[in-house]
PQR file with spaces between the fields and no chain letter, atoms N, CA, C, O and H, PARSE charges and radii, in Angstrom:
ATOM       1  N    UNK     1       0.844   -1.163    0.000 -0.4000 1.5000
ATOM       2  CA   UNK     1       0.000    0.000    0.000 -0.0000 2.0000
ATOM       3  C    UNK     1       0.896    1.234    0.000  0.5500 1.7000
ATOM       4  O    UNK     1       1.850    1.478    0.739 -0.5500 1.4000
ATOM       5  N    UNK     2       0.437    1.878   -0.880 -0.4000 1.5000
ATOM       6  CA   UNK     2       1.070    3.134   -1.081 -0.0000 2.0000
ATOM       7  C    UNK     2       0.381    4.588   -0.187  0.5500 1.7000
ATOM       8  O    UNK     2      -0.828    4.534    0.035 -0.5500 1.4000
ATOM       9  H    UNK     2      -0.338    1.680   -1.480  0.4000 1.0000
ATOM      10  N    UNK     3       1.146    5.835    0.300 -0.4000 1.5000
ATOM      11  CA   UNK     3       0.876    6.684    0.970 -0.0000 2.0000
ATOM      12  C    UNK     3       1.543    7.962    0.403  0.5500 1.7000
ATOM      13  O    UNK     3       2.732    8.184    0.173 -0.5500 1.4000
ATOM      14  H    UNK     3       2.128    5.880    0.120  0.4000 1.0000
ATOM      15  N    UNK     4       0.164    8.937    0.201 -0.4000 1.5000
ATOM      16  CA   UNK     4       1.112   10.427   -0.045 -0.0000 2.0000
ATOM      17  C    UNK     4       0.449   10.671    1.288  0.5500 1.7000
ATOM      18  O    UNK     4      -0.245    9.931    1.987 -0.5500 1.4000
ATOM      19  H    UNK     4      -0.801    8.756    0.388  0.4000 1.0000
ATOM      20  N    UNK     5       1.027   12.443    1.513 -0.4000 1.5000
ATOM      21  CA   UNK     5       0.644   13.613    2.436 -0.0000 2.0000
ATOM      22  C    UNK     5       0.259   14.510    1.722  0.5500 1.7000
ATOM      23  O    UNK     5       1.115   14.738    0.867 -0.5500 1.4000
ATOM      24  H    UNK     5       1.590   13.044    0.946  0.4000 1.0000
ATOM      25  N    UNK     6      -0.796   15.290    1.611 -0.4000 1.5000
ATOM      26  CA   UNK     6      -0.940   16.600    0.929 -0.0000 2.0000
ATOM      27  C    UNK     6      -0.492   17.505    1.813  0.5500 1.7000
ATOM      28  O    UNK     6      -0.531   17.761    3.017 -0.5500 1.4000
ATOM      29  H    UNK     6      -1.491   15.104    2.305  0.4000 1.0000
ATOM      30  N    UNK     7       0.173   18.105    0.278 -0.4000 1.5000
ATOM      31  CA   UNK     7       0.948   19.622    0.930 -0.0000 2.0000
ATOM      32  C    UNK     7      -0.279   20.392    1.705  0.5500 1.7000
ATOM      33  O    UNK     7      -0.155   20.692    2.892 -0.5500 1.4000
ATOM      34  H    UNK     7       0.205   17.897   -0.700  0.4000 1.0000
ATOM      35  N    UNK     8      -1.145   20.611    1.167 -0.4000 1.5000
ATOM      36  CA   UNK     8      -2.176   21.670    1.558 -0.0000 2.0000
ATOM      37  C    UNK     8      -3.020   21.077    2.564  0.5500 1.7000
ATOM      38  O    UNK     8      -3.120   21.962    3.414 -0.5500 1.4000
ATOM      39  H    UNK     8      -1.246   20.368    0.203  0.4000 1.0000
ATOM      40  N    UNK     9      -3.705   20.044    2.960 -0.4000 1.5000
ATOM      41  CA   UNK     9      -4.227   19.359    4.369 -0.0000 2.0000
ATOM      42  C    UNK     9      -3.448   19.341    5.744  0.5500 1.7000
ATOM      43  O    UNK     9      -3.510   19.696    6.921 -0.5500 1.4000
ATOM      44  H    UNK     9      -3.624   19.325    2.270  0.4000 1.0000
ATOM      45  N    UNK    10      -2.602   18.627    4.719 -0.4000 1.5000
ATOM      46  CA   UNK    10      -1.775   17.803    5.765 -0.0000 2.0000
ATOM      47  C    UNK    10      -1.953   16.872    6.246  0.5500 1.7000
ATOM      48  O    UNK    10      -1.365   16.627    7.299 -0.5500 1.4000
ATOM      49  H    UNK    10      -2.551   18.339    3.763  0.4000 1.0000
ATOM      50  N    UNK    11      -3.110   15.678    5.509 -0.4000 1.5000
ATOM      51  CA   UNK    11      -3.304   14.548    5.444 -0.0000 2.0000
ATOM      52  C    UNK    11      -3.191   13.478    4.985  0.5500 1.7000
ATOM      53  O    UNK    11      -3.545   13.479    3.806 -0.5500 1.4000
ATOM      54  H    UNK    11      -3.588   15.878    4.654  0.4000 1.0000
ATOM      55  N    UNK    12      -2.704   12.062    5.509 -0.4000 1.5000
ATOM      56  CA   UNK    12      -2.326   10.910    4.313 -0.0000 2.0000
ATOM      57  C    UNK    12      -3.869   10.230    3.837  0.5500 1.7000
ATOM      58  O    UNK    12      -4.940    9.933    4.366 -0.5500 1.4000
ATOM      59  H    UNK    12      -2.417   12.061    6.466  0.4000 1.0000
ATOM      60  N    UNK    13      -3.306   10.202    2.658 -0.4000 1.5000
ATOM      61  CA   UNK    13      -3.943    9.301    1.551 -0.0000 2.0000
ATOM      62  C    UNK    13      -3.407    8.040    1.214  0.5500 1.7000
ATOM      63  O    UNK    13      -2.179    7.980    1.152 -0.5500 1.4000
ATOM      64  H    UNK    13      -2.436   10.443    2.229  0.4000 1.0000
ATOM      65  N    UNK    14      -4.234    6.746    0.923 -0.4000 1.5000
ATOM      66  CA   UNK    14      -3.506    5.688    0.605 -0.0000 2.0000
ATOM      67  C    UNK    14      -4.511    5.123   -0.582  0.5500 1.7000
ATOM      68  O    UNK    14      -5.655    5.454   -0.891 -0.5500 1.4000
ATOM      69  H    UNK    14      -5.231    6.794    0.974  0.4000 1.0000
ATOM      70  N    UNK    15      -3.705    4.242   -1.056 -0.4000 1.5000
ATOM      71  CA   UNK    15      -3.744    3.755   -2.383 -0.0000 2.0000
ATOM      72  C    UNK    15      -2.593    2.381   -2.991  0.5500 1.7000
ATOM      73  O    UNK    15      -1.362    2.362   -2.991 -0.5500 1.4000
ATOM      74  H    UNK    15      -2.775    3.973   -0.804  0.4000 1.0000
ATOM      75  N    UNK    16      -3.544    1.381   -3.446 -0.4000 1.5000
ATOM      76  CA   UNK    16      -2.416    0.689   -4.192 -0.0000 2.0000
ATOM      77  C    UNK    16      -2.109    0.314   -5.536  0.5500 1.7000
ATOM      78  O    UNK    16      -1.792   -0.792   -5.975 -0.5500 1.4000
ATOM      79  H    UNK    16      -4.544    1.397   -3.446  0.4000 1.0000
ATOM      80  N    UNK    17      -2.272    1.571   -6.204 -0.4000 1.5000
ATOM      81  CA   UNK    17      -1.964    2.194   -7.566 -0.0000 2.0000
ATOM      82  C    UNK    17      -1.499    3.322   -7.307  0.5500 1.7000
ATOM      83  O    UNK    17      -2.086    4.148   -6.607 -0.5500 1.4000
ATOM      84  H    UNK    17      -2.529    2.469   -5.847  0.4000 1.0000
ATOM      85  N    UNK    18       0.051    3.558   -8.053 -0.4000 1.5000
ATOM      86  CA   UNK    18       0.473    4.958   -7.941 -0.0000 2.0000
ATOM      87  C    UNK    18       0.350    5.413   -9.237  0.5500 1.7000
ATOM      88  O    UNK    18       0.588    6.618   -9.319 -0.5500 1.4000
ATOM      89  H    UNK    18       0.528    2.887   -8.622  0.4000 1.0000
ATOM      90  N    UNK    19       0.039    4.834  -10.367 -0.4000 1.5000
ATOM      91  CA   UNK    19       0.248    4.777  -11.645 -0.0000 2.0000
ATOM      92  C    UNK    19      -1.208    6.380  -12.222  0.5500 1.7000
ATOM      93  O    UNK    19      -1.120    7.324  -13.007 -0.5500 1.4000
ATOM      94  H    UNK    19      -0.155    3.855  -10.301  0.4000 1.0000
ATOM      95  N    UNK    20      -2.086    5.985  -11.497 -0.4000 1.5000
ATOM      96  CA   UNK    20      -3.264    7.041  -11.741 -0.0000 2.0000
ATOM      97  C    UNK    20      -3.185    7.759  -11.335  0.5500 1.7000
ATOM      98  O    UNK    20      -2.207    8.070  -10.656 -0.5500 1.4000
ATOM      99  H    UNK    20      -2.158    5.218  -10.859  0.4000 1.0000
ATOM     100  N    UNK    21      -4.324    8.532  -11.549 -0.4000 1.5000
ATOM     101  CA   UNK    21      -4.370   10.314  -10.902 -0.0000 2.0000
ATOM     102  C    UNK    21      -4.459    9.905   -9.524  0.5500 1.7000
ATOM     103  O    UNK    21      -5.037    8.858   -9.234 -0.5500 1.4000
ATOM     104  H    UNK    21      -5.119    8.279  -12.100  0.4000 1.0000
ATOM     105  N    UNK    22      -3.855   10.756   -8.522 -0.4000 1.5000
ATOM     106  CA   UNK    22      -4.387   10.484   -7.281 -0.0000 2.0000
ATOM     107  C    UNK    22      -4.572   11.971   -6.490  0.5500 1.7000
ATOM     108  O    UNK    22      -3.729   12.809   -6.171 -0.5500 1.4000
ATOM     109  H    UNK    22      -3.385   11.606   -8.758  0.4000 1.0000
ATOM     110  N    UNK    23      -6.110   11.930   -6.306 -0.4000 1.5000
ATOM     111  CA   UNK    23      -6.833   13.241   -5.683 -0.0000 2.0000
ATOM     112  C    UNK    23      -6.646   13.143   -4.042  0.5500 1.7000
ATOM     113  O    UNK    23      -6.464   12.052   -3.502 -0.5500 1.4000
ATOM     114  H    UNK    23      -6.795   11.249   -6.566  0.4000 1.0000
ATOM     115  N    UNK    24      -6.696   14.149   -3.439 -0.4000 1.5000
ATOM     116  CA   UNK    24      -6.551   13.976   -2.096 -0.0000 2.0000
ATOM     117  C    UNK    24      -8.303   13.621   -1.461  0.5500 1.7000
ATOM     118  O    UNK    24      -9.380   14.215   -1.492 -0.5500 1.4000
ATOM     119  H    UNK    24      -6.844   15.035   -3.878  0.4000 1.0000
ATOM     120  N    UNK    25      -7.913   12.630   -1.047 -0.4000 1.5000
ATOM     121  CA   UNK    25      -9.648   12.490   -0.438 -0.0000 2.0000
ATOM     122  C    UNK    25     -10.335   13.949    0.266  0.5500 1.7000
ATOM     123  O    UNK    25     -11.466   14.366    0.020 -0.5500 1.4000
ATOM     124  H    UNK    25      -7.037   12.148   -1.022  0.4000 1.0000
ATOM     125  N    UNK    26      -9.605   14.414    0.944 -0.4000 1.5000
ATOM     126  CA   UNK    26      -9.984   15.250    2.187 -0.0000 2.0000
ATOM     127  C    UNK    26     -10.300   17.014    1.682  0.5500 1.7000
ATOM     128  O    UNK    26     -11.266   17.709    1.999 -0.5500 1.4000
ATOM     129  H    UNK    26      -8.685   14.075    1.144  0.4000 1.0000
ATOM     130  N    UNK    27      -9.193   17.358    0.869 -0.4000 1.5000
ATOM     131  CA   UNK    27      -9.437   18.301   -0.085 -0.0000 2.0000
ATOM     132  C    UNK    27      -9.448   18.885   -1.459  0.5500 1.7000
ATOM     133  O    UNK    27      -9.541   20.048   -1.851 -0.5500 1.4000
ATOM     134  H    UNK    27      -8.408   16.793    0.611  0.4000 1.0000
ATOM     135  N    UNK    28      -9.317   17.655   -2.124 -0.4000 1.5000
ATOM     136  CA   UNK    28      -9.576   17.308   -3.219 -0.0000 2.0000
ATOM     137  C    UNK    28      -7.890   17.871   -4.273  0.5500 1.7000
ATOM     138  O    UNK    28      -7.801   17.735   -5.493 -0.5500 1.4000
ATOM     139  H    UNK    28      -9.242   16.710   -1.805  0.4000 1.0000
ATOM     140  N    UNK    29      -7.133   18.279   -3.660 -0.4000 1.5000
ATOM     141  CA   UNK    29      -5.914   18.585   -4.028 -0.0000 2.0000
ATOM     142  C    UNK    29      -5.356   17.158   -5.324  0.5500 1.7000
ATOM     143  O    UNK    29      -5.598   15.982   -5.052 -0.5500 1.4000
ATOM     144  H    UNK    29      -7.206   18.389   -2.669  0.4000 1.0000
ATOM     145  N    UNK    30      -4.841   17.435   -6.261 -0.4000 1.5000
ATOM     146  CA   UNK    30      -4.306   16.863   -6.869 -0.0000 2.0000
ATOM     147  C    UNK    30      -2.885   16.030   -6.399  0.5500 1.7000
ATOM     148  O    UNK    30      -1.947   16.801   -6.602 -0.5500 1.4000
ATOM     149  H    UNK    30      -4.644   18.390   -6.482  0.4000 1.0000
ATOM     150  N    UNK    31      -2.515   15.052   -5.982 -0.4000 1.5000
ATOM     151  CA   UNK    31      -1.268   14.891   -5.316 -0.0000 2.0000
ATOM     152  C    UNK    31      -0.613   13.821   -6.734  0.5500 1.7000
ATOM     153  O    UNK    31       0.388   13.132   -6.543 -0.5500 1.4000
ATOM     154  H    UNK    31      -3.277   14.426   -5.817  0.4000 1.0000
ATOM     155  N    UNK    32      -1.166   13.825   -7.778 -0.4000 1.5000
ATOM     156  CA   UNK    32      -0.235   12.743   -8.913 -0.0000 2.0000
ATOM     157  C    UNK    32       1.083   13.087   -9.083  0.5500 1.7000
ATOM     158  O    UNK    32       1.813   12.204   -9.534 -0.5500 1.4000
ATOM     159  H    UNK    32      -1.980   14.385   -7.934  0.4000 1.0000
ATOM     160  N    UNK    33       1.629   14.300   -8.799 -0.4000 1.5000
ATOM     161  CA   UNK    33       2.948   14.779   -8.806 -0.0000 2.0000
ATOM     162  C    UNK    33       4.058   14.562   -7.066  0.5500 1.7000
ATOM     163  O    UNK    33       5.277   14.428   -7.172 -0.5500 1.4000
ATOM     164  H    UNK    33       1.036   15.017   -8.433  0.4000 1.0000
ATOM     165  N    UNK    34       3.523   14.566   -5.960 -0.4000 1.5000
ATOM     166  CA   UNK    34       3.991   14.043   -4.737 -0.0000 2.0000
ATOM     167  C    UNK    34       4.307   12.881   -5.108  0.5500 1.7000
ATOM     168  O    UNK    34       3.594   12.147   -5.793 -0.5500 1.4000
ATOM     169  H    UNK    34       2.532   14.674   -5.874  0.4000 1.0000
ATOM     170  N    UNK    35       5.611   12.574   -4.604 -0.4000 1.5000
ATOM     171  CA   UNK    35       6.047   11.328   -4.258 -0.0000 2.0000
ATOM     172  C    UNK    35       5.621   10.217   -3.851  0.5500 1.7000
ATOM     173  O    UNK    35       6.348    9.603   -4.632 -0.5500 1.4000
ATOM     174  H    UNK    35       6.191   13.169   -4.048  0.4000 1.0000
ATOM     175  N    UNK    36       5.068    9.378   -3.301 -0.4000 1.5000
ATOM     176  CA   UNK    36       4.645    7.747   -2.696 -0.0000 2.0000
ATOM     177  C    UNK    36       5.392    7.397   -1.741  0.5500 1.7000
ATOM     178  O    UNK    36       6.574    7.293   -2.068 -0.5500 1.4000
ATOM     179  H    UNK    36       4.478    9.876   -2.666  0.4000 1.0000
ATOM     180  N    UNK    37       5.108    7.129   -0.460 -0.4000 1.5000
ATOM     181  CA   UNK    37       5.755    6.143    0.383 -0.0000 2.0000
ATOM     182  C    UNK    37       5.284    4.591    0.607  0.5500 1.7000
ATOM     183  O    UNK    37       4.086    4.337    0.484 -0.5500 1.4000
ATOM     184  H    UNK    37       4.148    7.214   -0.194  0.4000 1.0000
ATOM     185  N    UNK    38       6.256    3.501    0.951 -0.4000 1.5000
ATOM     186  CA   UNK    38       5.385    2.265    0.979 -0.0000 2.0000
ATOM     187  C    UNK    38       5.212    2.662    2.438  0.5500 1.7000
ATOM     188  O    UNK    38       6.096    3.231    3.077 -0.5500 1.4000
ATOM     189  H    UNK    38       7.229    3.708    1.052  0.4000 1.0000
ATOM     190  N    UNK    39       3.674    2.231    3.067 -0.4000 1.5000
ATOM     191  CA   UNK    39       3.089    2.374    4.338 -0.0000 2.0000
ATOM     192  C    UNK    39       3.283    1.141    4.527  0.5500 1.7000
ATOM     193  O    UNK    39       2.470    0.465    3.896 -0.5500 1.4000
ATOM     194  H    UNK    39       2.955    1.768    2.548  0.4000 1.0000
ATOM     195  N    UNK    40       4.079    0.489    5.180 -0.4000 1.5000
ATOM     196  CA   UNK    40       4.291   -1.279    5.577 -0.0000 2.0000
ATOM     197  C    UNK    40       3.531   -1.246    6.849  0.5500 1.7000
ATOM     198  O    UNK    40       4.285   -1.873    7.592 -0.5500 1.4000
ATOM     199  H    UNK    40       4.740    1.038    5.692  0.4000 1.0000
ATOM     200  N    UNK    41       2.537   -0.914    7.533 -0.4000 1.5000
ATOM     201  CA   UNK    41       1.792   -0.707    8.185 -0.0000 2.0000
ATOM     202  C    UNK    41       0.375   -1.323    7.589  0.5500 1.7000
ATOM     203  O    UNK    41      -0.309   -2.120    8.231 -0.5500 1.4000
ATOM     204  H    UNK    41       1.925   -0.405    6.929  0.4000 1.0000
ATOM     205  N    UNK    42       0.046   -0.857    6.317 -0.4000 1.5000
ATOM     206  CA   UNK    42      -0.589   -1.208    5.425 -0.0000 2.0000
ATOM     207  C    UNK    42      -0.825   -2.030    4.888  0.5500 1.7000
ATOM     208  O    UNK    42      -1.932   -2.348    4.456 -0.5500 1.4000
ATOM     209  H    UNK    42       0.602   -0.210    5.796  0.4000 1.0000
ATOM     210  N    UNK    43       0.287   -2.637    4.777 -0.4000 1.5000
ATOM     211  CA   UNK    43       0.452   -3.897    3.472 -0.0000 2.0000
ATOM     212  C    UNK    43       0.131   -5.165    4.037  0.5500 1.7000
ATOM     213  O    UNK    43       0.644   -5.302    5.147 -0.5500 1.4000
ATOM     214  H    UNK    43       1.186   -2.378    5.129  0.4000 1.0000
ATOM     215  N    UNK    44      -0.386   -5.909    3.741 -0.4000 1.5000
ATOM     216  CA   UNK    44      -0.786   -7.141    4.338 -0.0000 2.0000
ATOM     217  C    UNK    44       0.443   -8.433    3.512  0.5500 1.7000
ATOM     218  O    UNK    44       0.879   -8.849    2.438 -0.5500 1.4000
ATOM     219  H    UNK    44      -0.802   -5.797    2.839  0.4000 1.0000
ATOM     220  N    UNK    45       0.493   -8.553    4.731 -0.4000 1.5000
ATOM     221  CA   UNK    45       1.934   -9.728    4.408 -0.0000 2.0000
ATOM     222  C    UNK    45       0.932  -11.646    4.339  0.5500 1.7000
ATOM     223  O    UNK    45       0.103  -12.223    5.042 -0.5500 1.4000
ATOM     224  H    UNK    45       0.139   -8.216    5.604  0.4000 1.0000
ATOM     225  N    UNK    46       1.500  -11.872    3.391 -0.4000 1.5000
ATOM     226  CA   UNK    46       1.346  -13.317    2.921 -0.0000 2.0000
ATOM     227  C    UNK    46       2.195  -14.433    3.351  0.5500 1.7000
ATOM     228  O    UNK    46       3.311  -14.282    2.854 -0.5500 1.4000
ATOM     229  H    UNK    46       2.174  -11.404    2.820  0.4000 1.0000
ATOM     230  N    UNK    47       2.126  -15.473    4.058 -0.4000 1.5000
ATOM     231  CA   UNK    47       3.300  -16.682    4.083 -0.0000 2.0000
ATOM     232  C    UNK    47       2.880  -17.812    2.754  0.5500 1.7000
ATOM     233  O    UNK    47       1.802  -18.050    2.208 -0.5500 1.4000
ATOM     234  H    UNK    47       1.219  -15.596    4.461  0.4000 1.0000
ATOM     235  N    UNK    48       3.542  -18.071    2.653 -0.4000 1.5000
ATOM     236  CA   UNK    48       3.161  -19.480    1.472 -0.0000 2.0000
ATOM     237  C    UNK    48       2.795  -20.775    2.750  0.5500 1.7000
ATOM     238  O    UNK    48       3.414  -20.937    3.802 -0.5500 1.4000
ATOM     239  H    UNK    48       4.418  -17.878    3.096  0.4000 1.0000
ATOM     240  N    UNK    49       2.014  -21.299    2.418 -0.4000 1.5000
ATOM     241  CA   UNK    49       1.161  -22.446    3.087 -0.0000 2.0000
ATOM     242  C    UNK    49       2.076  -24.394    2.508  0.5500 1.7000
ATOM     243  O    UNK    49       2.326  -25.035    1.487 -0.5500 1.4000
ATOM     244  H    UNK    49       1.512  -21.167    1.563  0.4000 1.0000
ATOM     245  N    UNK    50       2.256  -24.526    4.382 -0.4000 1.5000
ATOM     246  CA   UNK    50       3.039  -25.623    4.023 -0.0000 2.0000
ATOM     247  C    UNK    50       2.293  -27.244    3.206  0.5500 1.7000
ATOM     248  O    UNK    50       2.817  -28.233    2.693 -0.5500 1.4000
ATOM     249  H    UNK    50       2.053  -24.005    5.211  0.4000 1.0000
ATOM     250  N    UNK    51       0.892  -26.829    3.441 -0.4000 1.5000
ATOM     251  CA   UNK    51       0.279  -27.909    2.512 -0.0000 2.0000
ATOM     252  C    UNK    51       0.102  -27.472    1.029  0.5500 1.7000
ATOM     253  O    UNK    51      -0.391  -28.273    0.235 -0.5500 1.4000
ATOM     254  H    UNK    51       0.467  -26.026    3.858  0.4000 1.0000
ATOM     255  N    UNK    52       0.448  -26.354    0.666 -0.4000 1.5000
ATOM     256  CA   UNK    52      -0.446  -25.878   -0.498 -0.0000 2.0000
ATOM     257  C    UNK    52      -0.240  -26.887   -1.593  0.5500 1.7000
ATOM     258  O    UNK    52      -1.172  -27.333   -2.263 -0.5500 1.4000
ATOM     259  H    UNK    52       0.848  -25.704    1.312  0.4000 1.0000
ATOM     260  N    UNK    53       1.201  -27.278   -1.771 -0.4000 1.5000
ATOM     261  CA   UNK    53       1.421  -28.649   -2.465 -0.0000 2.0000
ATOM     262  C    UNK    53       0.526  -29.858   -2.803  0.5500 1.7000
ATOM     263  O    UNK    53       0.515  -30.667   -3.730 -0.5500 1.4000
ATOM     264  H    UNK    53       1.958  -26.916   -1.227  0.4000 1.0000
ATOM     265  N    UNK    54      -0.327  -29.645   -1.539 -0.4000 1.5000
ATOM     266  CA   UNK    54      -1.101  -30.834   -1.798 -0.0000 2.0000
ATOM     267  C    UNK    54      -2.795  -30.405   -2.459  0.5500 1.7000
ATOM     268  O    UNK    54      -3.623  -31.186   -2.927 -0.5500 1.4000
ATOM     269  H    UNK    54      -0.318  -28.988   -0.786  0.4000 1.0000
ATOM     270  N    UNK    55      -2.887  -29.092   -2.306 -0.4000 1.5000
ATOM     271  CA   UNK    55      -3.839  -28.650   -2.783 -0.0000 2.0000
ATOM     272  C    UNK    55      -4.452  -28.688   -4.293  0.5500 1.7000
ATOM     273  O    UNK    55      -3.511  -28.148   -4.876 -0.5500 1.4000
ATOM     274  H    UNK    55      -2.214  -28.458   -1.925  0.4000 1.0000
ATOM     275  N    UNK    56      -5.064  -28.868   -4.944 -0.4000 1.5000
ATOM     276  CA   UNK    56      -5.759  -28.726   -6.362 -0.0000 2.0000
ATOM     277  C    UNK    56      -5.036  -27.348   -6.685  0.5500 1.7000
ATOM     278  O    UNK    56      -5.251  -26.773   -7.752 -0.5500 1.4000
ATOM     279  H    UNK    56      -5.828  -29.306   -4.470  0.4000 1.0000
């Protein structure tokens, strides 16, 4: 999951597409030009499953 701050709020936004426009929810500020942080807070972590092998 991706995270800007708008300059002008001063609030984070998240998203996991950085590729599109990205509007600020809160004041509608354009942030497609701000940078991205990864929010690893966010991101939901996966293990691989020790049966999956046996699965279909």
């Amino acid at each position: 999951m991706y995270s800007k701050l708008c300059p002008d709020c001063k609030k984070k936004s998240y998203s996991s597409n950085v590729k599109e426009k990205w509007i600020c929810p809160y004041c509608g500020n354009d942030l497609s030009n701000v940078n991205p942080s990864v929010d690893s807070a966010k991101v939901k972590k996966t293990t691989p499953s020790a049966n999956r092998k046996n699965k279909p």
